[in-house]
Structures are given as C-alpha cells and as structure tokens.
C-alpha positions as CSV (number, residue, x, y, z in Angstrom):
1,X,0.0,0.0,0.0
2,X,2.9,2.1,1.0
3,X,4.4,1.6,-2.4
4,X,0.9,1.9,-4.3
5,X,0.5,6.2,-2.4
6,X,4.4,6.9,-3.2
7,X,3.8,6.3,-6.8
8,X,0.4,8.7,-6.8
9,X,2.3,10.7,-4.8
10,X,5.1,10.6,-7.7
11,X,2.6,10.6,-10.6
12,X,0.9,13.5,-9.3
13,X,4.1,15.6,-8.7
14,X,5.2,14.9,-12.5
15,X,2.1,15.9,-13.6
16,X,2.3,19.4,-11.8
17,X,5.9,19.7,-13.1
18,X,4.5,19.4,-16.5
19,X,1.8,21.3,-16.1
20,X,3.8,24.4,-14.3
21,X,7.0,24.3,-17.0
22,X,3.7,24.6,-19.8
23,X,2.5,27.6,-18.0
24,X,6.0,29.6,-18.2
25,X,7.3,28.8,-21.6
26,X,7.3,31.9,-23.4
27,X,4.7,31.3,-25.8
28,X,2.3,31.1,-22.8
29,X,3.7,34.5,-21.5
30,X,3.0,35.6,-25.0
31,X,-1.1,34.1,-24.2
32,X,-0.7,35.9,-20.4
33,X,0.1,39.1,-21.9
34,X,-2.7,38.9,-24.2
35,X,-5.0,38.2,-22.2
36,X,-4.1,40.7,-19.6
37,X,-4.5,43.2,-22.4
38,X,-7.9,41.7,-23.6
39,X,-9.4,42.1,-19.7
40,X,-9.2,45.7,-20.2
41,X,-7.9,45.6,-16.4
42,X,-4.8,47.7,-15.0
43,X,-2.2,45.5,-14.0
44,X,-2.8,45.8,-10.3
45,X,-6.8,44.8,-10.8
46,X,-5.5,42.1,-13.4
47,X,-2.9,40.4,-10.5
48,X,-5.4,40.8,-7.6
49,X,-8.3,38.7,-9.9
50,X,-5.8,36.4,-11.5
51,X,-2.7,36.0,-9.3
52,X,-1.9,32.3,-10.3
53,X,-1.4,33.8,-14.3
54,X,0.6,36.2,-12.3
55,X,3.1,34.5,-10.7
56,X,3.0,31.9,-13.8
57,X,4.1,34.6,-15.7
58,X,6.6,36.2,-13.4
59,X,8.7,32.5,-13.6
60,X,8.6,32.3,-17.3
61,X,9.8,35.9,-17.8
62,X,13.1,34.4,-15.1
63,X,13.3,31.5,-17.6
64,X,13.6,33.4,-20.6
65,X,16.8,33.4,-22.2
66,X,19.5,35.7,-21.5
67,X,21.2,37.8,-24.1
68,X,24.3,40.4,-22.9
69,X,25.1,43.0,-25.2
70,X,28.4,45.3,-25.5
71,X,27.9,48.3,-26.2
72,X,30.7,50.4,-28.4
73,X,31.2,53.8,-28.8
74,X,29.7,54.7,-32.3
75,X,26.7,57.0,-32.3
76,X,24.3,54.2,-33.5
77,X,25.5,51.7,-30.9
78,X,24.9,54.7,-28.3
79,X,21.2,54.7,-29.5
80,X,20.9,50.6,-29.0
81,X,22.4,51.2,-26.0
82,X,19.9,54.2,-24.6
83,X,17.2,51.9,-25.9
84,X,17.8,48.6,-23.5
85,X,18.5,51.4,-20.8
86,X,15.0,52.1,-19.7
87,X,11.0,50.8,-20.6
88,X,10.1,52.4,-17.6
89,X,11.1,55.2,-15.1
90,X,15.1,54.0,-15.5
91,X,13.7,51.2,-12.9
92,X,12.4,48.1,-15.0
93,X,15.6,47.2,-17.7
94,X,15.0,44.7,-20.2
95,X,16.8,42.4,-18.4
96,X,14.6,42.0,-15.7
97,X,11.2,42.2,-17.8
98,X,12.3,41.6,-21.7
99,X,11.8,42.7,-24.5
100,X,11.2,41.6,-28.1
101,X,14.0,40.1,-30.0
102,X,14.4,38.8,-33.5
103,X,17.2,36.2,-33.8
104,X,18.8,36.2,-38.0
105,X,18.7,33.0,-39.1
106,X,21.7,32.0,-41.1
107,X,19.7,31.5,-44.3
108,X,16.6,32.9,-45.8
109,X,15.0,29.5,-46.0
110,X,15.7,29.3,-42.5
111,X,13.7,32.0,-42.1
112,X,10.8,31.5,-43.7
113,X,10.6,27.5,-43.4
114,X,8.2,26.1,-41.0
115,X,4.6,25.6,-39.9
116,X,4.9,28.7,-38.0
117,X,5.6,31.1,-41.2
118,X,2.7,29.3,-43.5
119,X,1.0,32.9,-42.3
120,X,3.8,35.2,-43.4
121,X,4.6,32.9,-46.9
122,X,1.2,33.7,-47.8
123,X,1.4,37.6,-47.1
124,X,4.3,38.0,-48.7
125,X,2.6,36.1,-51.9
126,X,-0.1,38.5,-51.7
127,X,2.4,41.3,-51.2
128,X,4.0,40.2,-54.6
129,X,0.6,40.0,-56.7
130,X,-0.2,43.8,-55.5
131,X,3.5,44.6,-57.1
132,X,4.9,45.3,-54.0
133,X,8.8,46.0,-54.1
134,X,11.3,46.8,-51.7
135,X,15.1,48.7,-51.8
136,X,17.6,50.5,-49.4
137,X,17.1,53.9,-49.4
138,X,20.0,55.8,-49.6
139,X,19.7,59.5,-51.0
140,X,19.6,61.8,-48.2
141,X,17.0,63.8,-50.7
142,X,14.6,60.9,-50.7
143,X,15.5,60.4,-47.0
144,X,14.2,63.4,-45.9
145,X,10.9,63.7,-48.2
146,X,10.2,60.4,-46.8
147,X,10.4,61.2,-42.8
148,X,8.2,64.4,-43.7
149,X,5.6,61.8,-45.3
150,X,5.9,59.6,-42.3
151,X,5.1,62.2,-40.1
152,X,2.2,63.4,-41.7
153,X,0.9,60.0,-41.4
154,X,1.3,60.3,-38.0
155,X,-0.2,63.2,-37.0
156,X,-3.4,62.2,-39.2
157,X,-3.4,58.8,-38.4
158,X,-7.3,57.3,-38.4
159,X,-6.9,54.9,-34.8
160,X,-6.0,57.4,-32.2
161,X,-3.8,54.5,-30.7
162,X,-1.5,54.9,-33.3
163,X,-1.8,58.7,-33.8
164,X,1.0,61.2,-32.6
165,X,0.6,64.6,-33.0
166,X,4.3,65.7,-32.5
167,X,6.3,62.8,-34.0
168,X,10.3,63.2,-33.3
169,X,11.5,60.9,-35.8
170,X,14.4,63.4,-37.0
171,X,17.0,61.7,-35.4
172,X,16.4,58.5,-37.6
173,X,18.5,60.9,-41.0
174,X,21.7,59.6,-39.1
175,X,21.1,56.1,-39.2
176,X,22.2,54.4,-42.2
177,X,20.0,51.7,-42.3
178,X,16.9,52.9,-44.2
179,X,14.8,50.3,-46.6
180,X,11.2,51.1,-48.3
181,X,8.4,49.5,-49.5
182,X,6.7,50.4,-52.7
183,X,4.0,50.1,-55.0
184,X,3.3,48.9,-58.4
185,X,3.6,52.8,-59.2
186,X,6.5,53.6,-57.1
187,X,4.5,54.9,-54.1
188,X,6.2,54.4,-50.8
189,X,3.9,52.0,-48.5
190,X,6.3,51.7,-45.5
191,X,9.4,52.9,-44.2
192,X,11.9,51.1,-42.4
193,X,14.6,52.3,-40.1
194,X,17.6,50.6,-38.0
195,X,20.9,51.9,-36.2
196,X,23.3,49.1,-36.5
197,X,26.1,48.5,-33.8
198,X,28.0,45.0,-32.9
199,X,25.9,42.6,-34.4
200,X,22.7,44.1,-33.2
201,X,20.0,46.2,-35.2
202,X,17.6,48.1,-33.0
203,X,13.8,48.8,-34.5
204,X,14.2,52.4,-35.2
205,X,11.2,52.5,-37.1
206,X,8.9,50.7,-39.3
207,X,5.7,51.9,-40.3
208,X,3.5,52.0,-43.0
209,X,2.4,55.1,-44.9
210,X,-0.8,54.4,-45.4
211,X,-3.9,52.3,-45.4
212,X,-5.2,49.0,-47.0
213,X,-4.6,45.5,-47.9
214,X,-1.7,46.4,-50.1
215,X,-0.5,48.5,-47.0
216,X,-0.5,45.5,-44.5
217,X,0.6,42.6,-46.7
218,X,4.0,45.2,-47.4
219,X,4.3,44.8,-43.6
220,X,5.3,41.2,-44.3
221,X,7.2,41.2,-47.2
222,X,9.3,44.0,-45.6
223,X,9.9,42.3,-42.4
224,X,11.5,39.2,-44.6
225,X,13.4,41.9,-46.8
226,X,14.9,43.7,-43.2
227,X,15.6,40.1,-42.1
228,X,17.9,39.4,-45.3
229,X,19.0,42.3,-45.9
230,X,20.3,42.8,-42.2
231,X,21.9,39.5,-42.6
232,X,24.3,41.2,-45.0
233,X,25.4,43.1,-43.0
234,X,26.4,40.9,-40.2
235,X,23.6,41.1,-38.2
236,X,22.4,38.5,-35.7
237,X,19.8,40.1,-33.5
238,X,17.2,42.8,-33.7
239,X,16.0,44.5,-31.1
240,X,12.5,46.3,-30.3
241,X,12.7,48.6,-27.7
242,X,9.0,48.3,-26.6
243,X,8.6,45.2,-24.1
244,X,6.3,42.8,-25.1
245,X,3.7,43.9,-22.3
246,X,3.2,47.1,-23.5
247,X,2.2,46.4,-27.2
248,X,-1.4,45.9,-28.2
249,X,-2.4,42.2,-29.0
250,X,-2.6,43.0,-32.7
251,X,0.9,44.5,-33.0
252,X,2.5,41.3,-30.3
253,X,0.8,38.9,-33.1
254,X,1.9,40.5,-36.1
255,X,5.9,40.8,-34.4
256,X,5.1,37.0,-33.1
257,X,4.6,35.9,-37.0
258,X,7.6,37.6,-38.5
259,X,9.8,35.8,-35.7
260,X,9.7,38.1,-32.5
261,X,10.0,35.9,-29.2
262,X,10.6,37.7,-25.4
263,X,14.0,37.5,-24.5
264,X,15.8,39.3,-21.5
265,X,18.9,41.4,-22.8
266,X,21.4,42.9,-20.4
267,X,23.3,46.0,-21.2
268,X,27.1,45.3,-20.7
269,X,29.1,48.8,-20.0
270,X,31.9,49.3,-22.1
271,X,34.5,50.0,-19.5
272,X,33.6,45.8,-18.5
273,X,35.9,43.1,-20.1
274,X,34.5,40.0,-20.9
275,X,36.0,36.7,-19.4
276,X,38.0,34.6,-21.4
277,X,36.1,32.9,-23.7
278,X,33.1,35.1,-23.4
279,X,32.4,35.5,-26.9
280,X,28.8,34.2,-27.6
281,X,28.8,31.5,-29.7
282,X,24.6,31.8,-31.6
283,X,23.7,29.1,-33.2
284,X,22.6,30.1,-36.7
285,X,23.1,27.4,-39.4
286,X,26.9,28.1,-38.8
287,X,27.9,29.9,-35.2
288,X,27.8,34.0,-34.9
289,X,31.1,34.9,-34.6
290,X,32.1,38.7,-34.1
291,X,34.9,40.4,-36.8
292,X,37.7,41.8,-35.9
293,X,36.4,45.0,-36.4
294,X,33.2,44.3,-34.3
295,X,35.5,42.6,-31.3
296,X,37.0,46.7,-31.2
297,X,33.7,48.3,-31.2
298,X,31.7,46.1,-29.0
299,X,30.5,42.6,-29.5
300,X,27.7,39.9,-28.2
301,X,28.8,37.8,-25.2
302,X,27.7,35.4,-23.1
C-alpha cells in the first residue's frame, strides 16, 4: 500500500511539473500578456483577480533566455544602447522584464521555413501579386521627403492608438539603415529604419504610410526583406525597444509571426571586459562569430 501512495504521490508531482513548466514557456507569456490586455484591467486589478497567471508569468519571464550585449562607442551603438537602458522610469531594464528580440537565421530558407511562417509565406505572396517591391534607401533627398511623409501619417493617423501629434522621428537621418516599400507605381507603402552596432539592429522604425490590404501585406514582405537584408550586414539580432507587455495584442501577433519571441537582454558597460572565452557562440546554421572590427567596437557575449 505504501508503495501503491508513493507512486500517486510521484505521478501526481510529475504531472504538476508538466503542467507548471507549460504555464512559463514563453509562448504562454506571450497568451498571459494577451490576455491581460484583452481584460481591459490595469495591472494591479488584473494580479489581484488572477494571481496564479501572475506569478505563472513572473517564472517564465526568469526563464527566458539571456542575451548580454556590448555596447561600443559609435553613435548608432549609443542609440541601442539608450534603448535597452530604460521601458520604464530607468527602474524596470530589459533584463529584468524583456523585451522583443528577433534572432537572423543564417539562411533565408531558414527563415521562412516552417509551420509557424505558412502565415507570413502567404502575405508575402499577396504582397508580390499587388506589385509590392522593396530597396535601401539611400539618398539623403529621398530620406528626408520620406520622414516628412511619415510624419504626416502620424499626426493624421485614423486609430488614435497609433496617432502622434508631434512625432520626433528626426533623429532617424543619421542612421544608415533605411529600406522602403513600394508600390506597383513607385509609391512608398512603409518605411523602415535601423541603427546598427555590434551585431545588433535596434527597431528604429517601421511603419507604414498608409492604409489598406496592399499596406498590411508590405508589412510582411518587408519584415523578410529587413531580415535578409540585415543578414548582409552581419547582423544577428534585432531589437525592439517596446517590451512585449506594453504592445497591443494585434501588434504582439503580427511581431510573433515575422519571428519576435521575449527574450531578456542585459546592457554590458563598455568599461567591463568579458571573461576569457566570453564571446557568444549563436547558433545560426553556422555559429555568430564577431569580426575583428566588431571585437573593437563592441560585440555579443555570453
């Protein structure tokens, strides 16, 4: 009988194992977060109806994986590095909370192989029957009547969610990372806008420029063409400054379907040395592996 209540015992502690390691994965902290956002509730109602979600949640944002960054001192790693300072009040760092991260495959098939990107295949099929085409942008000219579009679109967005009556997007003429979306006619549908430092890319901007199927199936096509395009030039991750708690559901789904997962990233000053061996190895059909130009400037370690 003894043996008969050990093994229940046994069984029933493997099956609450299982059952707590499902809950904190980070596709269920993906779920968490959109449900939370669904309720309507601020966070403190939402943890005070729901605190088993909550604390759920708060282990699967501990098991996320950890990703330290070194910062250099280029202008455009300065701007990665402002943005994994702060989300909030200088108090609650990306490490602690995450934040959306894009890992580069080391192929383009890698990237849009997979169950998981049937969704995105199809868009960017759809994308390519509206004539949709894409390029880097690199006359300061074209630059600059493009940033004054974007912020018209802005201030007369039609959901006030997205509407901003005083964008500050100026700072985005020093990057050097600009790519567009266009139409059958040569219309610009989206604009797309990275720093680049050290083997990261930060999400600068990317919005589209107007309205309409064609509009939303350039979102896709774009994201593959930033994806392969920032593979050429050496990039491994990309970050987006905005934790994955604080974006509506629809904009956490879209980044979820172009390859987005929650990742913690910590900040490492530049003044730190890394330990011998420290260099990151990232796994990516082939192991990232920073230049010797990047090892000057800053560089991914573990």
């Amino acid at each position: 009988m003894r043996t008969i209540r050990v093994r229940a015992v046994g069984e029933w502690g493997g099956r609450l194992l299982r059952e707590v390691e499902s809950a904190t994965t980070e596709a269920a902290l993906s779920t968490f977060y959109h449900q939370r956002r669904a309720s309507g509730h601020n966070a403190f109602r939402y943890s005070t109806r729901h605190p088993v979600r909550v604390l759920c949640a708060a282990v699967a944002v501990a098991r996320l994986p950890l990703l330290r960054w070194r910062a250099g001192g280029g202008v455009e790693s300065k701007v990665i590095e402002e943005a994994l300072k702060v989300p909030l009040f200088r108090v609650l760092r990306s490490s602690w909370i995450g934040m959306s991260v894009l890992a580069v495959p080391g192929t383009q098939s890698d990237y849009l192989s997979g169950a998981r990107k049937q969704t995105l295949r199809r868009k960017i099929r759809a994308a390519q029957r509206d004539g949709v085409t894409y390029r880097r942008i690199e006359d300061p000219v074209e630059r600059r009547e493009l940033l004054a579009l974007a912020d018209r679109v802005e201030m007369e967005h039609s959901d006030p969610n997205y509407r901003n009556s005083r964008p500050q997007n100026a700072g985005i003429l020093g990057h050097r990372f600009w790519l567009g979306g266009f139409g059958p006619s040569g219309e610009p549908l989206l604009l797309a806008v990275l720093p680049i430092a050290n083997g990261a890319a930060y999400l600068r901007y990317f919005r589209t420029l107007g309205h309409g199927n064609t509009f939303s199936n350039a979102r896709y096509m774009l994201s593959a063409a930033m994806v392969e395009e920032l593979r050429k030039e050496g990039v491994s991750f990309v970050f987006d400054g905005t934790p994955p708690s604080y974006l509506p559901n629809g904009l956490r789904d879209f980044q979820r379907m172009v390859g987005f997962r929650a990742m913690r990233v910590r900040l490492v000053r530049r003044s730190a040395r890394p330990a011998s061996g420290a260099v990151r190895q990232v796994p990516r059909a082939g192991a990232f592996a920073v230049s010797r130009q990047e090892q000057q400037e800053g560089e991914l370690i573990q």
